[in-house]
C-alpha positions as CSV (number, residue, x, y, z in Angstrom):
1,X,16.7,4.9,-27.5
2,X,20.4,5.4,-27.6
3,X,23.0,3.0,-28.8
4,X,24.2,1.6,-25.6
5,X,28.0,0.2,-26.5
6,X,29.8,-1.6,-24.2
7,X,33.5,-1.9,-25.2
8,X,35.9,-4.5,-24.4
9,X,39.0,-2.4,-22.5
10,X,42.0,-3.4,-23.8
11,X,44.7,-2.7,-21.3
12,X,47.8,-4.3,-21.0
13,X,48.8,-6.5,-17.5
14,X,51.1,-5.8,-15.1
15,X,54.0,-7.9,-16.0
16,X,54.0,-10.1,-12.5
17,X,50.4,-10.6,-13.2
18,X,48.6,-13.4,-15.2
19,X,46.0,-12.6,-17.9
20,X,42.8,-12.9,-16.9
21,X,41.9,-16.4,-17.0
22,X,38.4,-18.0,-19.1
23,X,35.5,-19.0,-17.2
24,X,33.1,-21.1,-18.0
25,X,29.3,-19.6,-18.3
26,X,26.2,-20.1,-19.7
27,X,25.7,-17.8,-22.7
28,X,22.8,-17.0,-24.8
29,X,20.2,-17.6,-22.5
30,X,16.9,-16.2,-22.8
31,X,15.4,-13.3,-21.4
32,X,11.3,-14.3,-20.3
33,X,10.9,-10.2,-19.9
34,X,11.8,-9.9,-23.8
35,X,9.3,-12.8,-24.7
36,X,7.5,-11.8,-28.1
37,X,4.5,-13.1,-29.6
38,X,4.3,-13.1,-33.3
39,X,3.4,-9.8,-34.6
40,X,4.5,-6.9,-37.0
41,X,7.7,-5.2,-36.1
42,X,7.6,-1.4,-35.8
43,X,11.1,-0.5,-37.6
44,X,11.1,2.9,-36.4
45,X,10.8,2.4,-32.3
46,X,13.2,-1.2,-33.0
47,X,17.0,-2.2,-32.1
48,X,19.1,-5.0,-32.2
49,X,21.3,-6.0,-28.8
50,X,24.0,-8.3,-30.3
51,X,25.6,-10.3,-27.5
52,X,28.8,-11.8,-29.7
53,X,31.3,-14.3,-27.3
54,X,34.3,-16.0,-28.1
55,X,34.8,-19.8,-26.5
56,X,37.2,-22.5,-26.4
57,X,34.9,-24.8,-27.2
58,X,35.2,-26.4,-30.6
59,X,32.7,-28.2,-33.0
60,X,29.5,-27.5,-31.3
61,X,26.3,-28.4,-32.4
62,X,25.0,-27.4,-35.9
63,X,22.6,-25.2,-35.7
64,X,23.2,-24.8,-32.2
65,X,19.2,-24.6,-31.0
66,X,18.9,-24.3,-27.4
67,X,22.0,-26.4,-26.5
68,X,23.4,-23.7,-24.6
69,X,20.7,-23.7,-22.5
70,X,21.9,-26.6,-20.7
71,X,25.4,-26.4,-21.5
72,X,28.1,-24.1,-20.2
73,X,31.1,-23.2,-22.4
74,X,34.7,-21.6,-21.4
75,X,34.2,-18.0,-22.2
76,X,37.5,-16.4,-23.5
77,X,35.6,-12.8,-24.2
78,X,32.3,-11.4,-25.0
79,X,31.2,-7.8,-26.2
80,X,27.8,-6.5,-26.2
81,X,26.3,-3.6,-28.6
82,X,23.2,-2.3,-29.6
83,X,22.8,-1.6,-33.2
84,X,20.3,0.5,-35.1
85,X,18.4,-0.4,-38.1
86,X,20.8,-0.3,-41.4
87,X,23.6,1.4,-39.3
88,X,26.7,-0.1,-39.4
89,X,28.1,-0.4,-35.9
90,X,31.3,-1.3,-34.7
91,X,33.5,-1.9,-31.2
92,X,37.0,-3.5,-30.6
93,X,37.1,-7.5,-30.6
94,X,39.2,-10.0,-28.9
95,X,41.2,-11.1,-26.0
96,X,44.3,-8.2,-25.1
97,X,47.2,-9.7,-23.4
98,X,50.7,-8.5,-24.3
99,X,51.3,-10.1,-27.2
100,X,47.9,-9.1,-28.9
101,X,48.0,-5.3,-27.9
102,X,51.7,-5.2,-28.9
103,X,50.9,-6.6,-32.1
104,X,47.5,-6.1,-33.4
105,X,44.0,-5.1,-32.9
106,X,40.9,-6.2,-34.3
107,X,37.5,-4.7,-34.2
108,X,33.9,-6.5,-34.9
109,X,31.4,-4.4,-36.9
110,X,27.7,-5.7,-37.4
111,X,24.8,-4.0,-39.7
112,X,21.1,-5.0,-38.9
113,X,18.6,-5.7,-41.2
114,X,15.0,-5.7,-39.7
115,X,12.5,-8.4,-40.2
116,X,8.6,-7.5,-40.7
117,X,7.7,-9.4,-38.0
118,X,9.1,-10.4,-34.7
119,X,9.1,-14.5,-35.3
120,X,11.5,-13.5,-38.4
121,X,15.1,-13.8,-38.6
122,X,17.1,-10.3,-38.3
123,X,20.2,-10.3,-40.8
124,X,23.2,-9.3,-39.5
125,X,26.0,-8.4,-42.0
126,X,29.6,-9.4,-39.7
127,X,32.9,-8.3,-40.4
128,X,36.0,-8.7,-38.3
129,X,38.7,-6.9,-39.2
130,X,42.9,-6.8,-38.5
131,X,43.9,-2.9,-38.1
132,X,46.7,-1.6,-39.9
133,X,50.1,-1.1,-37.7
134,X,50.1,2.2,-36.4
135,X,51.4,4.7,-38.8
136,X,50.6,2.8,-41.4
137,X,48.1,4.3,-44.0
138,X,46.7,0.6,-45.1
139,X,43.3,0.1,-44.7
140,X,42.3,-3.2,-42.2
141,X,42.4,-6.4,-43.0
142,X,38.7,-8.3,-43.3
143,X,39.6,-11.4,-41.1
144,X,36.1,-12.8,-41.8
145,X,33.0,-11.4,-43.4
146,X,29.9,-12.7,-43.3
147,X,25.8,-12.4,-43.4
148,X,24.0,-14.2,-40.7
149,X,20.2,-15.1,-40.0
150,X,19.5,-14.5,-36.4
151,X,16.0,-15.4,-34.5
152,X,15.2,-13.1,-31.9
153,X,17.0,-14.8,-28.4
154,X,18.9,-18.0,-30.4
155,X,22.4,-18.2,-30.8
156,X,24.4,-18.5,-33.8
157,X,27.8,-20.0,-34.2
158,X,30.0,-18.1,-36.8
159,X,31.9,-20.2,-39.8
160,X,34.9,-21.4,-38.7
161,X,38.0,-19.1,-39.1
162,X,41.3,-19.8,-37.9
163,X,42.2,-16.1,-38.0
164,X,39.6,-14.7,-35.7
165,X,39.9,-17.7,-33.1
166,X,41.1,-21.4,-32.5
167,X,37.6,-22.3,-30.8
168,X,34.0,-20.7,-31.7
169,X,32.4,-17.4,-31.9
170,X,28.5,-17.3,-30.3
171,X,26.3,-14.8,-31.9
172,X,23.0,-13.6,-30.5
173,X,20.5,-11.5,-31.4
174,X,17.6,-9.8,-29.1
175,X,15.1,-7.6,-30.7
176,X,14.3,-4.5,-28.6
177,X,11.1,-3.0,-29.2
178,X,10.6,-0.2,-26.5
179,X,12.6,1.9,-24.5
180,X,13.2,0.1,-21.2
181,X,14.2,-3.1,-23.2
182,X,18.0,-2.3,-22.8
183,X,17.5,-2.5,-19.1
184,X,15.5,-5.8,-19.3
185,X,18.7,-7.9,-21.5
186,X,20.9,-6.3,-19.1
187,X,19.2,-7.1,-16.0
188,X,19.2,-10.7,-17.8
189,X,22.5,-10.8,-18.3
190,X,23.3,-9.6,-15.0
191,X,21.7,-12.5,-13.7
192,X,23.4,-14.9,-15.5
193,X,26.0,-17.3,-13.1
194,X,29.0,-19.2,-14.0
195,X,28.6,-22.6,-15.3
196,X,28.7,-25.2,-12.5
197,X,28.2,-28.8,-12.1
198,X,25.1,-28.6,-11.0
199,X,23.1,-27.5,-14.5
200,X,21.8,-24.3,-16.1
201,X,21.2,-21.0,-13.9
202,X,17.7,-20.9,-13.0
């Protein structure tokens, strides 16, 4: 299976136009096709898809549980990788509007740490990191590092940290045992509507 990364462009806007404004969606939700019964994991055919999203949305429930299920939140970004067993992966992170690009970039790198079996957590090792101004020979800046324990389709909600965002980050973690497992999360998540008034997507 190859690592499927799906970057967040950062481009800057037209000057007479607005930055692209939040919505408000249902995130984390769970995908019945990726349904696992407990069993041994195989580490060799396994991945990780890490769905991480950045809300406005402050003090949410601790541990989260399936709150989200129920619950939309207003999305500001989200990124989406798949990581390998042990392999450190990493992508660009954060909102770009004018003052961001202009000014600095940060990028998100997670490590996955396979459990034996399926009903285990899967540890993620997160760093977000500040890049050094251009030209400048200085490594980044860590902006947060932490480890997390992640259960295969439940969200996480990162410590808070003022210099990564004002509201929450959402981390969530689907274990992907065979080959067309990328195309079931995606399908998933292609699925998934806008929060509305009316309740969780069905």
């Amino acid at each position: 299976m190859g690592a499927g990364l799906l970057f967040l462009a950062c481009h800057k806007p037209e000057p007479a136009k607005e930055p692209a404004p939040e919505r408000d969606a249902y995130l984390a939700q769970p995908c019945p096709e990726l349904a696992l019964a407990d069993a041994p994991l195989d580490a060799d055919k396994a991945r990780v898809f890490v769905e991480v999203a950045e809300v406005s949305t402050k003090n949410l429930p601790q541990p989260i549980g399936r709150w989200l299920d129920e619950n939309s939140v207003r999305v500001r970004s989200t990124a989406n990788l798949v990581a390998f067993p042990n392999v450190p992966t990493s992508m660009p992170w954060g909102q770009c509007v004018d003052a961001v690009c202009s000014s600095m970039k940060l990028s998100i790198t997670l490590t996955a740490q396979l459990p034996e079996r399926t009903s285990q957590p899967v540890a993620l090792a997160l760093r977000i990191d500040e890049a050094a101004a251009e030209g400048s020979e200085a490594p980044p800046r860590a902006l947060l590092e932490t480890t997390l324990a992640a259960t295969h389709q439940e969200p996480v909600v990162l410590p808070p940290s003022p210099e990564v965002s004002d509201g929450s980050v959402i981390v969530t973690a689907y274990l992907l045992q065979k080959h067309d497992d990328l195309q079931r999360i995606m399908a998933c998540q292609a699925r998934r509507t806008p929060g509305e008034a009316g309740g969780a997507p069905k």
